[in-house]
PDB file of N, H, CA, C and O in Angstrom:
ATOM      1  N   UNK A   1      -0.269   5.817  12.128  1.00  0.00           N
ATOM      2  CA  UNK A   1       0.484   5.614  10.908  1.00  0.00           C
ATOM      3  C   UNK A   1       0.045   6.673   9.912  1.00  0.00           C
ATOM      4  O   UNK A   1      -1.131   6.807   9.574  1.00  0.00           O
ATOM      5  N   UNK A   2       0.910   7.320   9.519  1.00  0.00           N
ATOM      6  H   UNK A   2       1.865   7.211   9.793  1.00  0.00           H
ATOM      7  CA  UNK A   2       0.069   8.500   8.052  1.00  0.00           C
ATOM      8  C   UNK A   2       0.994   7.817   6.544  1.00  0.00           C
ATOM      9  O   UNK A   2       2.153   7.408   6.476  1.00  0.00           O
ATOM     10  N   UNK A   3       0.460   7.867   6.010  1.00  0.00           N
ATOM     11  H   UNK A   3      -0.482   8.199   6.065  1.00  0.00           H
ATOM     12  CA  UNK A   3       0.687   7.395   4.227  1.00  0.00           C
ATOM     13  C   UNK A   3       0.208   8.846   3.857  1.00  0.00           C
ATOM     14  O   UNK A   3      -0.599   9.660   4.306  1.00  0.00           O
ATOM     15  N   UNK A   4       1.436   8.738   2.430  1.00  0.00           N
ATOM     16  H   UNK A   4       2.092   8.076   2.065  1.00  0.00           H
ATOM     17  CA  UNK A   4       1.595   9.905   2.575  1.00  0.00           C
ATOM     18  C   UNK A   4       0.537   9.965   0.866  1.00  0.00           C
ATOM     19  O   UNK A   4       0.822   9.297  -0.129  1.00  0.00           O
ATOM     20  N   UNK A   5      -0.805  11.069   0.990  1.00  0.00           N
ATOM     21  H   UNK A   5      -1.036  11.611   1.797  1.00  0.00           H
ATOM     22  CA  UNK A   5      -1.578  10.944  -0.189  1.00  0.00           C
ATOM     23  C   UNK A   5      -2.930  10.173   0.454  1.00  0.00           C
ATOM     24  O   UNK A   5      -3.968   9.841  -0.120  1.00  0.00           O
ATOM     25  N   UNK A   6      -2.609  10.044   1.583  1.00  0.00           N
ATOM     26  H   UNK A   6      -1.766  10.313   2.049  1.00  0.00           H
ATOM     27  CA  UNK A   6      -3.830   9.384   2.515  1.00  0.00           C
ATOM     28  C   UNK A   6      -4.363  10.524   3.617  1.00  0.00           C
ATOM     29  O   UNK A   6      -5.329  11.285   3.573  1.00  0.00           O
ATOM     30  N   UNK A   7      -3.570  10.367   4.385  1.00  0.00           N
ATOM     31  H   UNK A   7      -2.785   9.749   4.421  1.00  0.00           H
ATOM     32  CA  UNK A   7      -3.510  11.198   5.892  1.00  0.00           C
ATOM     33  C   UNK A   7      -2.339  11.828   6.276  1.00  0.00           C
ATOM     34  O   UNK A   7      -2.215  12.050   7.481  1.00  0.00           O
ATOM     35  N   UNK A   8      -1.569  12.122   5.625  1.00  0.00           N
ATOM     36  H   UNK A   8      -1.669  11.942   4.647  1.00  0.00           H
ATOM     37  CA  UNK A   8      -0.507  12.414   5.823  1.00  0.00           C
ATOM     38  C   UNK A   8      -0.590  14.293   6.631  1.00  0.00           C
ATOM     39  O   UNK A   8       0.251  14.904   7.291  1.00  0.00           O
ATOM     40  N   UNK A   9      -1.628  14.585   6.289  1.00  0.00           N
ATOM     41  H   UNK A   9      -2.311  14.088   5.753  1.00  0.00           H
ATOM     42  CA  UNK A   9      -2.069  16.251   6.573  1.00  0.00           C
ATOM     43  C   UNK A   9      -2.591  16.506   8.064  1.00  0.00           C
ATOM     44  O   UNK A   9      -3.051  17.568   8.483  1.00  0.00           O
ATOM     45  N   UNK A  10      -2.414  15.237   8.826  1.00  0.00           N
ATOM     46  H   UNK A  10      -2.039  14.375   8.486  1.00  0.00           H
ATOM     47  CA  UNK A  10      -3.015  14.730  10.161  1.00  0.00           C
ATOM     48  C   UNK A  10      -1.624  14.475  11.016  1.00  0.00           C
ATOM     49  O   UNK A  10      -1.724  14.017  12.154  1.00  0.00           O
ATOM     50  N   UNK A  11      -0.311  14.780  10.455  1.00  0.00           N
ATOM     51  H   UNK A  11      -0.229  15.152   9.531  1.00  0.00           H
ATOM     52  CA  UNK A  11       1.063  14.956  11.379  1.00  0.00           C
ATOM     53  C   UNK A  11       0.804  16.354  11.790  1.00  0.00           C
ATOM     54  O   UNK A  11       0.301  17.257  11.121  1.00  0.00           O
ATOM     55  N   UNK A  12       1.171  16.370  12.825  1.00  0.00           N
ATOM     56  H   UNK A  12       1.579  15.637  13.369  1.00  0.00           H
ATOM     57  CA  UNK A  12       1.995  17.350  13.662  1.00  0.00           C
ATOM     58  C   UNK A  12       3.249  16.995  14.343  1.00  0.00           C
ATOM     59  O   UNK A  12       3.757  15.936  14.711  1.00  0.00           O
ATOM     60  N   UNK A  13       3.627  18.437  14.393  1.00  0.00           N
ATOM     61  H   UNK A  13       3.214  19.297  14.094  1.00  0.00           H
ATOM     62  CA  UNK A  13       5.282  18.400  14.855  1.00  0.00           C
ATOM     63  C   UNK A  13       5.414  18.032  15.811  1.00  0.00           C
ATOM     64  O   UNK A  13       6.569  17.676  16.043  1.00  0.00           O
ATOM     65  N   UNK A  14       4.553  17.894  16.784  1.00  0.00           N
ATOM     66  H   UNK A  14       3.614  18.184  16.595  1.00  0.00           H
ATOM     67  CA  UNK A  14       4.790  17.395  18.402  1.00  0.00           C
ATOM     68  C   UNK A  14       4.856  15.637  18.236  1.00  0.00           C
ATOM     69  O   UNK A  14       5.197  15.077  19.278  1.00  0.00           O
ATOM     70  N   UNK A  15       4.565  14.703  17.032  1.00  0.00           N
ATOM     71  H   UNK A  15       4.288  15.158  16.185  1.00  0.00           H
ATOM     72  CA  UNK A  15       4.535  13.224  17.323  1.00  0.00           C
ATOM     73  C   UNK A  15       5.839  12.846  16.401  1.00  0.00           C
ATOM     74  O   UNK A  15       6.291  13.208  15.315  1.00  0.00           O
ATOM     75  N   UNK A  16       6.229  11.816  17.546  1.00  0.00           N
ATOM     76  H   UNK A  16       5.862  11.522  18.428  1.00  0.00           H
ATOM     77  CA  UNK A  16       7.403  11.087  17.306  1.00  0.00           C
ATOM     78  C   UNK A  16       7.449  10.191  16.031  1.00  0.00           C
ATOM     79  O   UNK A  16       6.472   9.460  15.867  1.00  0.00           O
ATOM     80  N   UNK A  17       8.442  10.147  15.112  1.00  0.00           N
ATOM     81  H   UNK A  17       9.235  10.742  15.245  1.00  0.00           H
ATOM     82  CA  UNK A  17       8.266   9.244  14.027  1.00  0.00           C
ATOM     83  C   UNK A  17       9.037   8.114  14.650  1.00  0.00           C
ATOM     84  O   UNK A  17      10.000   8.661  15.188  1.00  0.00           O
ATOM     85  N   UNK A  18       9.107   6.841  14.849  1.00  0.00           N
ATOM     86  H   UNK A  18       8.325   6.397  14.412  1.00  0.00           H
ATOM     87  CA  UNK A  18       9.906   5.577  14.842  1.00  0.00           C
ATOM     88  C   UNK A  18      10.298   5.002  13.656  1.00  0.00           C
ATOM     89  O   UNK A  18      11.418   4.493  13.612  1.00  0.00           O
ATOM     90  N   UNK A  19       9.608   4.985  12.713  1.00  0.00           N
ATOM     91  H   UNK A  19       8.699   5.399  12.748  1.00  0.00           H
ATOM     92  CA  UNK A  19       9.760   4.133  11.610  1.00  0.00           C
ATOM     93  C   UNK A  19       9.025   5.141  10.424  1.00  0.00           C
ATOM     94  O   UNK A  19       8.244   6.075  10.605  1.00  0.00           O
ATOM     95  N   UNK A  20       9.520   4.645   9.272  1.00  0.00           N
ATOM     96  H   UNK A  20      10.154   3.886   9.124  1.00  0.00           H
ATOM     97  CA  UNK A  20       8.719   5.667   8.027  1.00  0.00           C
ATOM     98  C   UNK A  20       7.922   4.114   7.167  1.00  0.00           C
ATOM     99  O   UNK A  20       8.056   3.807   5.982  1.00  0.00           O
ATOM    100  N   UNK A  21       7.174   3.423   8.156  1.00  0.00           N
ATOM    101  H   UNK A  21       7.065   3.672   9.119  1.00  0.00           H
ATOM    102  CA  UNK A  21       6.619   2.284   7.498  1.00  0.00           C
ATOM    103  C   UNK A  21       6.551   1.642   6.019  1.00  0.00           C
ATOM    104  O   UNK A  21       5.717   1.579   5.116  1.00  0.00           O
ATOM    105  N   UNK A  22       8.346   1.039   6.331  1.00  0.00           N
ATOM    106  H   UNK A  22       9.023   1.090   7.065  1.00  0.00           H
ATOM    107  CA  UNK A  22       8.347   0.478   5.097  1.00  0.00           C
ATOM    108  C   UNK A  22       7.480  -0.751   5.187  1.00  0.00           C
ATOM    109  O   UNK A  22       6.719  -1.098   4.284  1.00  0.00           O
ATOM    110  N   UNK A  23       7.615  -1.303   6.173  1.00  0.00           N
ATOM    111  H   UNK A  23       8.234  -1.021   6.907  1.00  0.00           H
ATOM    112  CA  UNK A  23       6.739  -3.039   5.957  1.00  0.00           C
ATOM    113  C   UNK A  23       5.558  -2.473   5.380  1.00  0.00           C
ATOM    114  O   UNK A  23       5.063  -2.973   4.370  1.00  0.00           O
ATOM    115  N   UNK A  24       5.028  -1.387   5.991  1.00  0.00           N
ATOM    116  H   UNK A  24       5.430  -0.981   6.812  1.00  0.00           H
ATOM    117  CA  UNK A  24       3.518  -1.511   5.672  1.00  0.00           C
ATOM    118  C   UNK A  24       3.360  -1.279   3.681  1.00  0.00           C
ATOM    119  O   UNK A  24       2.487  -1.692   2.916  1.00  0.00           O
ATOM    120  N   UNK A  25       4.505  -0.529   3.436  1.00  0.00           N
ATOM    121  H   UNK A  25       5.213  -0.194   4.056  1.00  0.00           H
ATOM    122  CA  UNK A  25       4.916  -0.079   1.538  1.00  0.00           C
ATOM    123  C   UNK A  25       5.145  -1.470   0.752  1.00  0.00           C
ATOM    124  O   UNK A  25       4.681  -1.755  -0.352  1.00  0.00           O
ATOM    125  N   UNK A  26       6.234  -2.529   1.841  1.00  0.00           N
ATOM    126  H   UNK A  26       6.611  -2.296   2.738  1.00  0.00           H
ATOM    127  CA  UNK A  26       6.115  -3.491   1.038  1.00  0.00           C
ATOM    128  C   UNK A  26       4.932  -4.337   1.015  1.00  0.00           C
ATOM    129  O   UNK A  26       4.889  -5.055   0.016  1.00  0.00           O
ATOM    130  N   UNK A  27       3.742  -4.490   2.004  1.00  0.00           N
ATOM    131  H   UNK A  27       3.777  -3.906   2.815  1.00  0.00           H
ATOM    132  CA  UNK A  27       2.778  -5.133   1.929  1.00  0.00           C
ATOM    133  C   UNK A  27       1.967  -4.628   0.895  1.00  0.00           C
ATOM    134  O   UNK A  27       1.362  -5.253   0.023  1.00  0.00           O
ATOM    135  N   UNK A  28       2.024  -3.562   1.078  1.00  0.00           N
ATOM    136  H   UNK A  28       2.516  -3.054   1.786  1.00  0.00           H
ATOM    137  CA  UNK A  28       0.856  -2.875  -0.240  1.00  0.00           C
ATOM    138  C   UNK A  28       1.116  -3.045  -1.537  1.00  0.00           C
ATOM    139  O   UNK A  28       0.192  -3.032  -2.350  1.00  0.00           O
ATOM    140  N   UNK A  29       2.315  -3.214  -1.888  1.00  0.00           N
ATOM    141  H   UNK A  29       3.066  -3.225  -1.228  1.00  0.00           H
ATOM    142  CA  UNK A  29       3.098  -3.657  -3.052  1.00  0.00           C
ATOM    143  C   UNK A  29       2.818  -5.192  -3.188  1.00  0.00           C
ATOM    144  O   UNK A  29       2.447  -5.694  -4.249  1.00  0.00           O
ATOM    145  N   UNK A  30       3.059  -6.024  -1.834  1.00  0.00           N
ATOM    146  H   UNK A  30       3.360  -5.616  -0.972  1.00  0.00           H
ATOM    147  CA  UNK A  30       2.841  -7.249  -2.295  1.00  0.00           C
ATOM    148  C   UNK A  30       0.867  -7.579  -2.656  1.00  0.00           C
ATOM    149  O   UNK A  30       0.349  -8.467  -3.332  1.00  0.00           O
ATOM    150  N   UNK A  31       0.444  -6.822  -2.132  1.00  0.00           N
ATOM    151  H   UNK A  31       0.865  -6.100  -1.583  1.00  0.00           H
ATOM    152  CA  UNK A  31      -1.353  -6.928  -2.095  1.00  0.00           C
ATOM    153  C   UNK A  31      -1.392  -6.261  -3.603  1.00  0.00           C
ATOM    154  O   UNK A  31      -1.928  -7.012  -4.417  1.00  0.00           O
ATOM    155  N   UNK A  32      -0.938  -5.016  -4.138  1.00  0.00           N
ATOM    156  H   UNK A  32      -0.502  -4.406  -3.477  1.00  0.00           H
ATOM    157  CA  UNK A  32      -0.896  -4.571  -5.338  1.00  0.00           C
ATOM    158  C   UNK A  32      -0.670  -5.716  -6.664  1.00  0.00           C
ATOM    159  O   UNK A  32      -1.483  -5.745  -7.588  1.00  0.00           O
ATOM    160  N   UNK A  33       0.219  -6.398  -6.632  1.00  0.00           N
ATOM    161  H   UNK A  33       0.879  -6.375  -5.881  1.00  0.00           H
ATOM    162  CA  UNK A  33       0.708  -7.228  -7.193  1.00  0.00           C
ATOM    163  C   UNK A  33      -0.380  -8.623  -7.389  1.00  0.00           C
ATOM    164  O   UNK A  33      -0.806  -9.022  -8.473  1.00  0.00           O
ATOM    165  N   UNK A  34      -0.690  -9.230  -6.014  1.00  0.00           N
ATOM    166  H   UNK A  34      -0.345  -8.906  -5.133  1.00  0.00           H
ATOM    167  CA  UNK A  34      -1.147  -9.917  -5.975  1.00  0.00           C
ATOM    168  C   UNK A  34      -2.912  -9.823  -6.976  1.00  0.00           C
ATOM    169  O   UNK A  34      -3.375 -10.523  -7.876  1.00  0.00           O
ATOM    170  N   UNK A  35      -3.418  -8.661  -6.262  1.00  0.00           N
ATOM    171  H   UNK A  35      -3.041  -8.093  -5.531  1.00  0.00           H
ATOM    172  CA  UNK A  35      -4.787  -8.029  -7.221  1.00  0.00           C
ATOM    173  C   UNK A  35      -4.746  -7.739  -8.757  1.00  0.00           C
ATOM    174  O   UNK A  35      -5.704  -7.969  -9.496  1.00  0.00           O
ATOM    175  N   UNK A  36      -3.653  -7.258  -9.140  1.00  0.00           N
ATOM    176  H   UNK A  36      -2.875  -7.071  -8.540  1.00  0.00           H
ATOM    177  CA  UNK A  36      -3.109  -7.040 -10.530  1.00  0.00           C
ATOM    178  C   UNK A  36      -2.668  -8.656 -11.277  1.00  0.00           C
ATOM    179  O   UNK A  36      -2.478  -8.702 -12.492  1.00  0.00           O
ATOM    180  N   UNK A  37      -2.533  -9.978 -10.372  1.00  0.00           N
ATOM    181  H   UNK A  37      -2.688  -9.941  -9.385  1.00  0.00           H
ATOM    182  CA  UNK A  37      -2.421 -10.996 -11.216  1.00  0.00           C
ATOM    183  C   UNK A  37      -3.688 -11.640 -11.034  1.00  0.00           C
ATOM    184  O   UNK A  37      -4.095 -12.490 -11.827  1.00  0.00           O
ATOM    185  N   UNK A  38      -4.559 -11.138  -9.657  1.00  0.00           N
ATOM    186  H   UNK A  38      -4.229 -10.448  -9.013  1.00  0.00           H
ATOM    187  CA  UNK A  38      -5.988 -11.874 -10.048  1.00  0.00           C
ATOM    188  C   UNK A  38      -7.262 -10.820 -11.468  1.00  0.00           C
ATOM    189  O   UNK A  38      -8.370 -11.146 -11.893  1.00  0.00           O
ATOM    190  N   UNK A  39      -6.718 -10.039 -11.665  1.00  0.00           N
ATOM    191  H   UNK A  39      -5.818  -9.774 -11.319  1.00  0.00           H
ATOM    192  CA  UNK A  39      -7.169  -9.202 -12.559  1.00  0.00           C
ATOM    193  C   UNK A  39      -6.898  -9.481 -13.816  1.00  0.00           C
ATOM    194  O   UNK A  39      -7.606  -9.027 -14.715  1.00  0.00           O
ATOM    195  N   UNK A  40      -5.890 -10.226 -14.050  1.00  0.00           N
ATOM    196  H   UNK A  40      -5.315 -10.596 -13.320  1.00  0.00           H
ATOM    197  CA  UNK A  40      -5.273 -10.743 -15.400  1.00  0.00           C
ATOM    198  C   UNK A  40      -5.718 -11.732 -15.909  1.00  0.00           C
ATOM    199  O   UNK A  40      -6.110 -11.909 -17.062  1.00  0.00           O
ATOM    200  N   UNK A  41      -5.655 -12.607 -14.804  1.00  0.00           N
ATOM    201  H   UNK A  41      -5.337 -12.463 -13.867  1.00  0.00           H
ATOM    202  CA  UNK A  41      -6.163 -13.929 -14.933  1.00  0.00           C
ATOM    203  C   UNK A  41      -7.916 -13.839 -15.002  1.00  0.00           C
ATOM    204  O   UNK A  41      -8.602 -14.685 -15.575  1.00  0.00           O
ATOM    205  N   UNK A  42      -8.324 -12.931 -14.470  1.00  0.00           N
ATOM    206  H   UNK A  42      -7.767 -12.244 -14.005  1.00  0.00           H
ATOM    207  CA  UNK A  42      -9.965 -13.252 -14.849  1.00  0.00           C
ATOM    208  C   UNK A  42     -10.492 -12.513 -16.165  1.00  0.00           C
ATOM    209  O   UNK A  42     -11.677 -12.497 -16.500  1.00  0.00           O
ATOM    210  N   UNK A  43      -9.417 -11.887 -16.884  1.00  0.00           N
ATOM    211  H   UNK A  43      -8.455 -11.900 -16.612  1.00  0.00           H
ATOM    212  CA  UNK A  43      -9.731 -11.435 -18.223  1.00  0.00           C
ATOM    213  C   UNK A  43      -9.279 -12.626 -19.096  1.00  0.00           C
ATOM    214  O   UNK A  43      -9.850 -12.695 -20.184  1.00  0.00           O
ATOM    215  N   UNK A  44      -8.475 -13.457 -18.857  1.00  0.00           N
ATOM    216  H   UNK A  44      -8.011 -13.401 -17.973  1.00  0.00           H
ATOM    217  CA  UNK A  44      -7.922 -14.414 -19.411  1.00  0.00           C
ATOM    218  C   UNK A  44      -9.296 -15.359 -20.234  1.00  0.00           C
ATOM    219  O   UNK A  44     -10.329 -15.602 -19.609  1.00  0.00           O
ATOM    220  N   UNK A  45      -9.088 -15.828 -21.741  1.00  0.00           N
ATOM    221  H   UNK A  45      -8.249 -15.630 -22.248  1.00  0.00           H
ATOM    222  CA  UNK A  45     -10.905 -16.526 -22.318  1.00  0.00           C
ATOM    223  C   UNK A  45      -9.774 -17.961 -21.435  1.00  0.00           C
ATOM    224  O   UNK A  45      -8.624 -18.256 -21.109  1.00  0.00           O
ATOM    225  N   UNK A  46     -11.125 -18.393 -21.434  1.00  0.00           N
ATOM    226  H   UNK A  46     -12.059 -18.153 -21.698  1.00  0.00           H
ATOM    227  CA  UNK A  46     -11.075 -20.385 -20.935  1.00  0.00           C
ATOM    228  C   UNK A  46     -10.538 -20.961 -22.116  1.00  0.00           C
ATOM    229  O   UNK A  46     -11.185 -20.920 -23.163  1.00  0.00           O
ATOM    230  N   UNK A  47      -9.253 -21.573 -22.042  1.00  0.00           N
ATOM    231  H   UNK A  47      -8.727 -21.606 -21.192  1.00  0.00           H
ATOM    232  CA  UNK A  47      -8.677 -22.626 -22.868  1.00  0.00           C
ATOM    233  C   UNK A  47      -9.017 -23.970 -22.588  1.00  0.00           C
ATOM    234  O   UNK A  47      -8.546 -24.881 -23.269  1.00  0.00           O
TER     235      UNK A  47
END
């Protein structure tokens, strides 16, 4: 798998692409999201 800003400098022209891994974009988005509301919430004072 290369992400691109990761490994992306590790393609060569000889390997087959199948997919341009969206699942793996939307997981990272959903893990992004998810870390960004536990980050909120632990700045949050105790009511």
């Amino acid at each position: 798998m290369f992400v691109v800003g990761v490994n992306v400098n590790e393609y060569t022209n000889d390997l087959d692409i199948v997919s341009n891994g969206s699942c793996t974009t939307k997981w990272l988005a959903l893990l992004a999201l998810w870390l960004f509301a536990l980050a909120t919430l632990a700045k949050k004072p105790n009511a």
